[in-house]
MOPAC internal coordinates of N, CA, C and O (Angstrom, degrees):
PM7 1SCF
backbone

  N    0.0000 0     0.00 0     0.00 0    0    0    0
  C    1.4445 1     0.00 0     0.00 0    1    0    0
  C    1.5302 1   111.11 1     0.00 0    2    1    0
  O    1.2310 1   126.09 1   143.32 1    3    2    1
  N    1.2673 1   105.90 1   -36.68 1    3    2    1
  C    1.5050 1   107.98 1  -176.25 1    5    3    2
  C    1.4444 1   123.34 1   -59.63 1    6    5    3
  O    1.2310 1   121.67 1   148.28 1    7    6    5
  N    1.8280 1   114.41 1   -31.72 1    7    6    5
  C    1.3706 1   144.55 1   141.54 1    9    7    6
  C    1.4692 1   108.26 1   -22.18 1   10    9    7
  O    1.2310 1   126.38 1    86.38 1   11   10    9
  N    1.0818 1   105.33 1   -93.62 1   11   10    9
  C    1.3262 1   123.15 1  -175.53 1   13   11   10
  C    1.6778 1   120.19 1   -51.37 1   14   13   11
  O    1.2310 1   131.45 1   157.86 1   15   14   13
  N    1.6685 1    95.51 1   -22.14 1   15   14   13
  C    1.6316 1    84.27 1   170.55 1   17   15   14
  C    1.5137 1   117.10 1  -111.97 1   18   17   15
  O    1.2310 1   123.09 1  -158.55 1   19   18   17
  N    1.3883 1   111.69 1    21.45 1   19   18   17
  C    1.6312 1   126.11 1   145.95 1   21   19   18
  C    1.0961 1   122.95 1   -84.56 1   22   21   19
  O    1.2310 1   111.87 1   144.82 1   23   22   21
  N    1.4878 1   132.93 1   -35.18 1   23   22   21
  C    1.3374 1   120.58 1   178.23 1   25   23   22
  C    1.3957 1   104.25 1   -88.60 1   26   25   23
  O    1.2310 1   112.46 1   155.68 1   27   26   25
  N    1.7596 1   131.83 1   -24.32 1   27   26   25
  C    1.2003 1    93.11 1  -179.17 1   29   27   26
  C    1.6452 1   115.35 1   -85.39 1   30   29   27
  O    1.2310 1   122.31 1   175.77 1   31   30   29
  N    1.2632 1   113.18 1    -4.23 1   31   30   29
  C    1.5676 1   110.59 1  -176.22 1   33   31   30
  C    2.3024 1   101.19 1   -79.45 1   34   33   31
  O    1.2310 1   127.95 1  -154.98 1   35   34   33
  N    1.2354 1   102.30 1    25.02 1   35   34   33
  C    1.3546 1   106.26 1   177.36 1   37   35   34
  C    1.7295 1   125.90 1    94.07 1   38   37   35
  O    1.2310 1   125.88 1   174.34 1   39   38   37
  N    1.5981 1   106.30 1    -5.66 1   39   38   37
  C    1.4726 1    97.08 1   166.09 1   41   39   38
  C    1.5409 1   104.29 1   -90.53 1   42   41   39
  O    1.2310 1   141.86 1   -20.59 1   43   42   41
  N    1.9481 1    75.17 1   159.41 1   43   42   41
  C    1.6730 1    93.19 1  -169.33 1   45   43   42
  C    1.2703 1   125.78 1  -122.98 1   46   45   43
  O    1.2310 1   128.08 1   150.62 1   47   46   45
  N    1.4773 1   102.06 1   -29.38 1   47   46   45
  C    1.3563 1   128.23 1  -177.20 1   49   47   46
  C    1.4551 1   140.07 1   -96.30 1   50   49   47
  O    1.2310 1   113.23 1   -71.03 1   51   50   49
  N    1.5676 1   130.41 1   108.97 1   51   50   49
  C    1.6528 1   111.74 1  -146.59 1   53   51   50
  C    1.2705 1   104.52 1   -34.01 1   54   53   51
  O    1.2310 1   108.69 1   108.02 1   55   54   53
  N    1.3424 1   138.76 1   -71.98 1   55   54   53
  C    1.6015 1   128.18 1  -167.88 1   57   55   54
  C    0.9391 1   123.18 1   -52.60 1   58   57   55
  O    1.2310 1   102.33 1   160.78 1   59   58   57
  N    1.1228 1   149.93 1   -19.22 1   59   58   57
  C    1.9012 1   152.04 1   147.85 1   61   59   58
  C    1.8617 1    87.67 1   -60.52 1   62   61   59
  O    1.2310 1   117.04 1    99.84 1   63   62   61
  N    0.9995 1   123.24 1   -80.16 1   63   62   61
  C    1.0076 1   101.46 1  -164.28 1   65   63   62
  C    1.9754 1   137.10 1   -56.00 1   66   65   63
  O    1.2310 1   131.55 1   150.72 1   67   66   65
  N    1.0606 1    95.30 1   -29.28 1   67   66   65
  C    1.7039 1   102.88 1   166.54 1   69   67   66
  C    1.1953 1   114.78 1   -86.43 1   70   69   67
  O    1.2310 1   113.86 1  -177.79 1   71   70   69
  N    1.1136 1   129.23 1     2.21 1   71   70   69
  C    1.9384 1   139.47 1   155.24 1   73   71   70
  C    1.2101 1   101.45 1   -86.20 1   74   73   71
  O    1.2310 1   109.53 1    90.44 1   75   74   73
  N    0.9930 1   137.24 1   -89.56 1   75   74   73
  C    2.0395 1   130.42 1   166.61 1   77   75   74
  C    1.6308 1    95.90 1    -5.30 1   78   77   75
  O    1.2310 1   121.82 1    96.09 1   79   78   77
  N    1.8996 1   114.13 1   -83.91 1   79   78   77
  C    1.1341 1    94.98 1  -175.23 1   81   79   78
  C    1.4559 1   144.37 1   -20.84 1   82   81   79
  O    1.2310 1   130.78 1   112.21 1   83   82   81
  N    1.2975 1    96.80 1   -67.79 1   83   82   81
  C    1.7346 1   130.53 1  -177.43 1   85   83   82
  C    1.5539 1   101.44 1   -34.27 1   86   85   83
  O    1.2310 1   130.00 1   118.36 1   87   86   85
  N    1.0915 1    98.33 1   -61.64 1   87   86   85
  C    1.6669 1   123.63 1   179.67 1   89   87   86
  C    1.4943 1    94.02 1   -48.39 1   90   89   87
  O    1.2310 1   105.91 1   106.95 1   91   90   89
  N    0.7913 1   143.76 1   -73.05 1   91   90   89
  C    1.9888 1   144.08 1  -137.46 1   93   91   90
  C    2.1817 1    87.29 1   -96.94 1   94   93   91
  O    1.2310 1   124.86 1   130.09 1   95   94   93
  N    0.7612 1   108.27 1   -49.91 1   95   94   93
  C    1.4866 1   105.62 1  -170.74 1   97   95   94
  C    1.3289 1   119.72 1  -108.36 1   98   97   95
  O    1.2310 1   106.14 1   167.49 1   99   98   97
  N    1.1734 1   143.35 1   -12.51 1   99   98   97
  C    0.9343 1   157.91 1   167.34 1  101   99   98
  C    2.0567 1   112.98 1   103.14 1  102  101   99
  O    1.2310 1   121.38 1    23.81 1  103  102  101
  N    1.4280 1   114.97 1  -156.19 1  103  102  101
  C    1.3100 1   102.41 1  -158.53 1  105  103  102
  C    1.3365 1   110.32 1   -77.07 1  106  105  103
  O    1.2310 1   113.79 1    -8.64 1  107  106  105
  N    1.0408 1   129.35 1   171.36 1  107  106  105
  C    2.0895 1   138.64 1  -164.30 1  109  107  106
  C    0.8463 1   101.22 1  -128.34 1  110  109  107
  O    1.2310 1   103.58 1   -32.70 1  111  110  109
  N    1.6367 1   147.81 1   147.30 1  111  110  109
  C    1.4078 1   118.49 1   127.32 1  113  111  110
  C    1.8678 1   126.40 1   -70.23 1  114  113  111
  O    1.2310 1   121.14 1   -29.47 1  115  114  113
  N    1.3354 1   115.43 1   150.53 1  115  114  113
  C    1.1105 1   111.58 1   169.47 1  117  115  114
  C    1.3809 1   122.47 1   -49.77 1  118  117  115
  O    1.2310 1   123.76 1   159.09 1  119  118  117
  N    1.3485 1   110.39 1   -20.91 1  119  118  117
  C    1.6666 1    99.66 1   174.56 1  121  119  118
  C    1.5397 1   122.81 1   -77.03 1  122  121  119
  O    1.2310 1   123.71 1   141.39 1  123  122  121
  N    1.6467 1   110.50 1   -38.61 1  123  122  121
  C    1.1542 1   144.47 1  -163.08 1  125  123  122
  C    1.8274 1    94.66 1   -79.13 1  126  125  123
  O    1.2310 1   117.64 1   148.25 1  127  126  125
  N    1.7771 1   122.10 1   -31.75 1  127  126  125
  C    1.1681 1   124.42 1  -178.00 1  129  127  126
  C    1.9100 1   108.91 1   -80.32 1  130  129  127
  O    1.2310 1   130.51 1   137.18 1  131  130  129
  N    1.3045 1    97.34 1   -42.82 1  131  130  129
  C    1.5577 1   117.09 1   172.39 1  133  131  130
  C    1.3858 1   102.63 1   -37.12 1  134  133  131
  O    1.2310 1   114.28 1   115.07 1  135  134  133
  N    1.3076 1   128.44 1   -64.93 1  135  134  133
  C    1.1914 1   141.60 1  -152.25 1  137  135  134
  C    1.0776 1   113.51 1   -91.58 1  138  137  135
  O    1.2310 1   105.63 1   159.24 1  139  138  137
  N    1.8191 1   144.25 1   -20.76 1  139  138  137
  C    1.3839 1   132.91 1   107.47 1  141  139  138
  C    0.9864 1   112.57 1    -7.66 1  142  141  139
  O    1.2310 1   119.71 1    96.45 1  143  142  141
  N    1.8582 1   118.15 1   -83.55 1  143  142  141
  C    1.8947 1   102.28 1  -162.60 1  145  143  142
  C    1.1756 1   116.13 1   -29.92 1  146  145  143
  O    1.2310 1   130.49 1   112.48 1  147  146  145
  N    1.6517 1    97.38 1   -67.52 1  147  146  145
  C    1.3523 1   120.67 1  -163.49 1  149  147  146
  C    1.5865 1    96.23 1   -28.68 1  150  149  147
  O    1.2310 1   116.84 1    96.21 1  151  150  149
  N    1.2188 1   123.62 1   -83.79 1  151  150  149
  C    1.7745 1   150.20 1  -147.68 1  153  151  150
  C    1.8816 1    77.42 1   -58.56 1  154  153  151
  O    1.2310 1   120.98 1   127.13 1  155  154  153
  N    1.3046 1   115.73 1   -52.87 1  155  154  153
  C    2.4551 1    81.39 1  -167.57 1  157  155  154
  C    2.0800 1    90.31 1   -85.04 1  158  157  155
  O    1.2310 1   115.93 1  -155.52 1  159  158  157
  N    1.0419 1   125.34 1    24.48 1  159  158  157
  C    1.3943 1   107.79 1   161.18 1  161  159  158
  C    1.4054 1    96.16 1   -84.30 1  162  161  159
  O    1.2310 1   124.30 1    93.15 1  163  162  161
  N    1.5150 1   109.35 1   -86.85 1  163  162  161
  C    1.5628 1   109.66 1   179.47 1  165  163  162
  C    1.3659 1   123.07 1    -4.99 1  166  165  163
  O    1.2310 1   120.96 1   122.17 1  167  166  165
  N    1.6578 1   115.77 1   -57.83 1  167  166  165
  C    0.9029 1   134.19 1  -164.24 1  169  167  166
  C    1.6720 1   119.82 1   -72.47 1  170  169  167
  O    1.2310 1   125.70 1   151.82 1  171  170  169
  N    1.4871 1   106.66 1   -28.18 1  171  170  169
  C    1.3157 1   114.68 1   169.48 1  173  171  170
  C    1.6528 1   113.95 1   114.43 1  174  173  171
  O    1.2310 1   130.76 1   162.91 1  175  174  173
  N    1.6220 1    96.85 1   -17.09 1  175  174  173
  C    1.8397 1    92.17 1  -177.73 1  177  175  174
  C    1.1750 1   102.16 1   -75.97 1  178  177  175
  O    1.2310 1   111.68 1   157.10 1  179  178  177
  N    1.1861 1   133.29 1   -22.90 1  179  178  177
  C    1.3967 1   121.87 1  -164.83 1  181  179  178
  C    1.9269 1   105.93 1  -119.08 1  182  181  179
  O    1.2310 1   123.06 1   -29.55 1  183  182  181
  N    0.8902 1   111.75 1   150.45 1  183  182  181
  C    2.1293 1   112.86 1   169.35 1  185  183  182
  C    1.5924 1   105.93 1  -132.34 1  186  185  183
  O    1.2310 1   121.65 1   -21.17 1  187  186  185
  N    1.2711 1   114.45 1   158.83 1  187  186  185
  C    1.7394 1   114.18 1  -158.84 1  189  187  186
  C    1.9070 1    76.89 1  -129.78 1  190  189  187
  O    1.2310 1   124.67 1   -54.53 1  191  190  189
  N    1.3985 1   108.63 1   125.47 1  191  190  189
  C    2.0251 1    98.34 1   178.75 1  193  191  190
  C    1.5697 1    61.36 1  -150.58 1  194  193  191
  O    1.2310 1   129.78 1   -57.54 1  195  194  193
  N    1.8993 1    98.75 1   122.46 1  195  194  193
  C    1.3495 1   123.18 1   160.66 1  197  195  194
  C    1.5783 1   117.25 1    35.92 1  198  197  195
  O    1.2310 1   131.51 1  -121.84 1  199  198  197
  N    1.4902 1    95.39 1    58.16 1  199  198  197
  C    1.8269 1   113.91 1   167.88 1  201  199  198
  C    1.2813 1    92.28 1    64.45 1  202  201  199
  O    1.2310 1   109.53 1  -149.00 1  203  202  201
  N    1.2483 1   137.24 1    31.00 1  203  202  201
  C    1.2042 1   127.22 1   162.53 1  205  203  202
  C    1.6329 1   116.80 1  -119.59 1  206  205  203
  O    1.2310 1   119.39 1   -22.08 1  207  206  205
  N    1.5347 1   118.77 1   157.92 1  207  206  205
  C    1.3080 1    98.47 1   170.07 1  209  207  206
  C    1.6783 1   100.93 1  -135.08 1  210  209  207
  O    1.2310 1   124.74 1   -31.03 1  211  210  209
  N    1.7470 1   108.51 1   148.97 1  211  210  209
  C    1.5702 1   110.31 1   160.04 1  213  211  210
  C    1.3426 1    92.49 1  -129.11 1  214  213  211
  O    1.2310 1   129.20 1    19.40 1  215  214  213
  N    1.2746 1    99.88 1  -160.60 1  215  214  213
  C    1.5075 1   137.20 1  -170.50 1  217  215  214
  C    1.6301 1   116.49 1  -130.57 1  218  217  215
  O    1.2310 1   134.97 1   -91.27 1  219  218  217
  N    1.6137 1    88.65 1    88.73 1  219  218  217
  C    1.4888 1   107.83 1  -172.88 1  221  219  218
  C    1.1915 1   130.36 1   -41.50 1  222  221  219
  O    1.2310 1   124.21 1   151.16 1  223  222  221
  N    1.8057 1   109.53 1   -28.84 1  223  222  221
  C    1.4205 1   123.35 1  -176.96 1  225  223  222
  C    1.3330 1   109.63 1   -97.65 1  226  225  223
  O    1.2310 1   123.86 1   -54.96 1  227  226  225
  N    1.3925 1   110.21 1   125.04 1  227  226  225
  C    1.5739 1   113.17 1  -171.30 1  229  227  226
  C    1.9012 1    86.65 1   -72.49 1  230  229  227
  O    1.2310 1   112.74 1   132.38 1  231  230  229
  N    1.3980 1   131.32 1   -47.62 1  231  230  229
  C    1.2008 1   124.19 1  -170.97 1  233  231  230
  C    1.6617 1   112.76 1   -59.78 1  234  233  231
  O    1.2310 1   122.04 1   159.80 1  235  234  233
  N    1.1424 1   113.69 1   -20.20 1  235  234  233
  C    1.7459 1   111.01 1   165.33 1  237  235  234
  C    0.9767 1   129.55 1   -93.77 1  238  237  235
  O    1.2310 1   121.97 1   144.54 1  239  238  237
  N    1.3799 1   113.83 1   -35.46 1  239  238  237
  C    1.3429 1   113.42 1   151.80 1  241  239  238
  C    1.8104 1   125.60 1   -37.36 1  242  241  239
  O    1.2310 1   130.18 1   115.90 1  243  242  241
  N    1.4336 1    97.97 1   -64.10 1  243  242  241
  C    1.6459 1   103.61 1  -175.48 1  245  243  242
  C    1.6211 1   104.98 1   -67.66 1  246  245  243
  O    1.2310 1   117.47 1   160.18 1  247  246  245
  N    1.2188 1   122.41 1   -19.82 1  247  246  245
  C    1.6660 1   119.97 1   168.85 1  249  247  246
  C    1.6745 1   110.75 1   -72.99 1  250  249  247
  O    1.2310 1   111.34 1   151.09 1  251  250  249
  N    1.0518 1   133.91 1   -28.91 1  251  250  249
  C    1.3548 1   132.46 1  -172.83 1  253  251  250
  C    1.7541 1    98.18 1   -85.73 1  254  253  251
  O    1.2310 1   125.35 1   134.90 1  255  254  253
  N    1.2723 1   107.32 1   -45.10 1  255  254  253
  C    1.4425 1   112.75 1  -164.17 1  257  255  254
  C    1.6878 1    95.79 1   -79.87 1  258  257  255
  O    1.2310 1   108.20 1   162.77 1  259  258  257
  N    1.4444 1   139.66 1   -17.23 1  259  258  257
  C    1.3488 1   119.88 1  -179.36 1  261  259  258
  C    1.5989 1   119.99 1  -144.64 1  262  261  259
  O    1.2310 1   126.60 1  -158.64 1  263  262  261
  N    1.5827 1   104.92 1    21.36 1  263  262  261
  C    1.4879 1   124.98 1   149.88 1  265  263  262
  C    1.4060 1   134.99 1  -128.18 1  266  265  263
  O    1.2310 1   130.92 1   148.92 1  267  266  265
  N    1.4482 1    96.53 1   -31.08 1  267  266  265
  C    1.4791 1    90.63 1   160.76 1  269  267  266
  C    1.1143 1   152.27 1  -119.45 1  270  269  267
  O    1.2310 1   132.53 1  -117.41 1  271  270  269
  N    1.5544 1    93.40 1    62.59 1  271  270  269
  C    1.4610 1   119.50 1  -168.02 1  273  271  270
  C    1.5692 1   134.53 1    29.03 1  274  273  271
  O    1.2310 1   123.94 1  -139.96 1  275  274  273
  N    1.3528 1   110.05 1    40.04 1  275  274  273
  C    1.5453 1   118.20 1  -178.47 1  277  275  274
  C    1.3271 1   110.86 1   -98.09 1  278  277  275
  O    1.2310 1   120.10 1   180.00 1  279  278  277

């Protein structure tokens, strides 16, 4: 969740985004963070377009950003 409520509040980029993380949950490893992305790409919450990532679904997006408090 913590993922998901960095990119939709506008980060895009792994290092914005695993600093947000870090911050809300404490430290990750990069491998252990990798493998998050990876798992909401597959999954569909997340899309990677030129080292970047959003949140393809405007309906998940607006659910992370105004229920679950991220």
């Amino acid at each position: 969740m913590a993922i998901l409520g960095a990119v939709a509040h506008g980060l895009d980029t792994w290092s914005e985004i695993k600093r947000c993380v870090e911050v809300k949950v404490g430290s990750i490893s990069d491998v252990r963070f990798n493998e998050l992305l990876r798992n909401l790409v597959r999954y569909g919450y997340l899309a990677k377009i030129n080292d970047k990532y959003i949140i393809p679904d405007p309906m998940v997006k607006y659910t992370v950003l105004n229920y679950l408090g991220h």
